[in-house]
C-alpha positions as CSV (number, residue, x, y, z in Angstrom):
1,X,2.1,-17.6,-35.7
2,X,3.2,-14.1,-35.0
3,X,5.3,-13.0,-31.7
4,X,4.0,-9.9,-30.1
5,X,6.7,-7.0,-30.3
6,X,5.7,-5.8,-26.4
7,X,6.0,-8.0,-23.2
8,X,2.5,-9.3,-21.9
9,X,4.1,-8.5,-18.9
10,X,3.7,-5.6,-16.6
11,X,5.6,-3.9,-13.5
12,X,3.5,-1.6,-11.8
13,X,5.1,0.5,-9.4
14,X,2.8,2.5,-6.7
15,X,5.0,4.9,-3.6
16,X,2.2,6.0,-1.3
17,X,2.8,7.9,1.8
18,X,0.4,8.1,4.2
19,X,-0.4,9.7,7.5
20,X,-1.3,7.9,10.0
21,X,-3.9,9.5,12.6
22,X,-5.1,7.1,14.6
23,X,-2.6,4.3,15.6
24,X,-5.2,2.9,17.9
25,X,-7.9,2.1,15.3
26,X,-4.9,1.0,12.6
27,X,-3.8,-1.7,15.4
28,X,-7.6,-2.8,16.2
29,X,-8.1,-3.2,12.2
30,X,-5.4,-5.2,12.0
31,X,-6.1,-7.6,14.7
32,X,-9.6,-7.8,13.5
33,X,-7.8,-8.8,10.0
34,X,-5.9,-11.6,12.4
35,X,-8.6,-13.2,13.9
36,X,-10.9,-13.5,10.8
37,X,-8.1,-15.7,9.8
38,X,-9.6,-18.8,10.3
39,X,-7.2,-21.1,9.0
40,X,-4.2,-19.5,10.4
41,X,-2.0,-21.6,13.0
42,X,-1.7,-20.2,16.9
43,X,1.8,-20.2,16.4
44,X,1.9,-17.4,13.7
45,X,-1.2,-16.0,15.0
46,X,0.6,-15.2,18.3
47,X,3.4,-13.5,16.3
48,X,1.3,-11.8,14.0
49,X,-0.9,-9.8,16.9
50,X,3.0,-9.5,18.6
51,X,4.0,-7.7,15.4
52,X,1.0,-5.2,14.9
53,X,0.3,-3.9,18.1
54,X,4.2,-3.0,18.6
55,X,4.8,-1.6,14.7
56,X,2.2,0.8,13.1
57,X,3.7,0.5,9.9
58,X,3.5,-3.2,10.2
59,X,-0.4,-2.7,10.9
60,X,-0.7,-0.8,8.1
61,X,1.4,-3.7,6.0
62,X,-0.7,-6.2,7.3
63,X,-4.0,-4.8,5.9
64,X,-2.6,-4.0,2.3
65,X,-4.2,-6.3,0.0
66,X,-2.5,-6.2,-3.2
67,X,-4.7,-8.9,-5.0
68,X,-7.8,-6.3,-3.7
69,X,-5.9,-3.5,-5.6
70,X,-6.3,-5.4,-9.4
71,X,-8.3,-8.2,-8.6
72,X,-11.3,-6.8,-10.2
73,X,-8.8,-5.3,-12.8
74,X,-10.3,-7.4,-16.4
75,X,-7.8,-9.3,-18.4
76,X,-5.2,-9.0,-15.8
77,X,-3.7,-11.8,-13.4
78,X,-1.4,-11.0,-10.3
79,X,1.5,-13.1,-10.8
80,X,3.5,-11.8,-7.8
81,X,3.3,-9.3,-5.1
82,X,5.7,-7.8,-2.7
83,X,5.0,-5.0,-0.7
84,X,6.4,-2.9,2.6
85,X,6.0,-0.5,4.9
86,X,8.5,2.0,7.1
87,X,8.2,4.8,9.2
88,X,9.4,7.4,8.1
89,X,10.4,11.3,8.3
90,X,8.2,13.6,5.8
91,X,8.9,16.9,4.4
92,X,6.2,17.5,2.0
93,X,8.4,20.7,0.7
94,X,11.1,18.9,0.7
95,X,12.5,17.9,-3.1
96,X,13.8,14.6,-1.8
97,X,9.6,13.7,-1.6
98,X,8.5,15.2,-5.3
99,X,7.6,12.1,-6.9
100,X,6.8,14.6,-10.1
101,X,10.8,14.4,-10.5
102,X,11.1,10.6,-11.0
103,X,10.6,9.1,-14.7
104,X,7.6,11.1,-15.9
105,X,5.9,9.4,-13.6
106,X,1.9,10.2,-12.9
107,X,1.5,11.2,-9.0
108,X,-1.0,11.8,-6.5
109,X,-1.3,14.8,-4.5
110,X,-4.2,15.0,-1.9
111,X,-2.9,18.8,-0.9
112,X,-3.2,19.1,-5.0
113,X,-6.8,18.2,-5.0
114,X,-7.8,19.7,-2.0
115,X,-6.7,23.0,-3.6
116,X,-8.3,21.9,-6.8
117,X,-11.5,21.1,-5.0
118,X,-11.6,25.0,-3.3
119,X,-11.2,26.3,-6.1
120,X,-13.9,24.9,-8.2
């Protein structure tokens, strides 16, 4: 029996930055997310709604679903998932926030496409 040369194993980094536009409805998602929660205890439920409606970006965290990102990925199995979110300060000129820069990396631009898309 032969050992493969390359790890089965993958790390799959993904940076997004989003705007946020309507705090309101990113709260009201997330509390709807909360009480479909069936099986979670009043306890953590309390703290859980606490958490949300103060913190957008805990809103936002609360509705990221990393198993809905490659659980319909085939011959792949999520073997462990952190993630976070922060509010932060955004310069989209800035050089600090060109994610081009970093390791070759492939990145997402919306502005990129929009442009893209007029142009077409």
């Amino acid at each position: 029996m032969s050992t493969p040369e390359t790890s089965r194993f993958v790390r799959l980094r993904v940076e997004l930055v989003l705007e946020v536009d309507d705090e309101d409805a990113l709260t009201k998602a997330a509390l709807r997310r909360i009480t479909d929660e069936g099986d979670m205890p009043a306890e953590e439920r309390v703290h859980a709604e606490s958490v949300v409606t103060e913190d957008t970006a805990e809103a936002l965290a609360y509705l990221v679903d990393p198993v809905g990102l490659v659980g319909g990925v085939p011959g792949v199995d999520l073997l462990q998932a952190s993630w976070s979110s922060e509010q932060i300060d955004y310069d989209p000129d800035s050089p600090e926030w060109d994610l081009d820069e970093e390791d070759g990396e492939e990145s997402y631009d919306a502005a990129d496409e929009d442009e893209a898309g007029r142009a077409g």
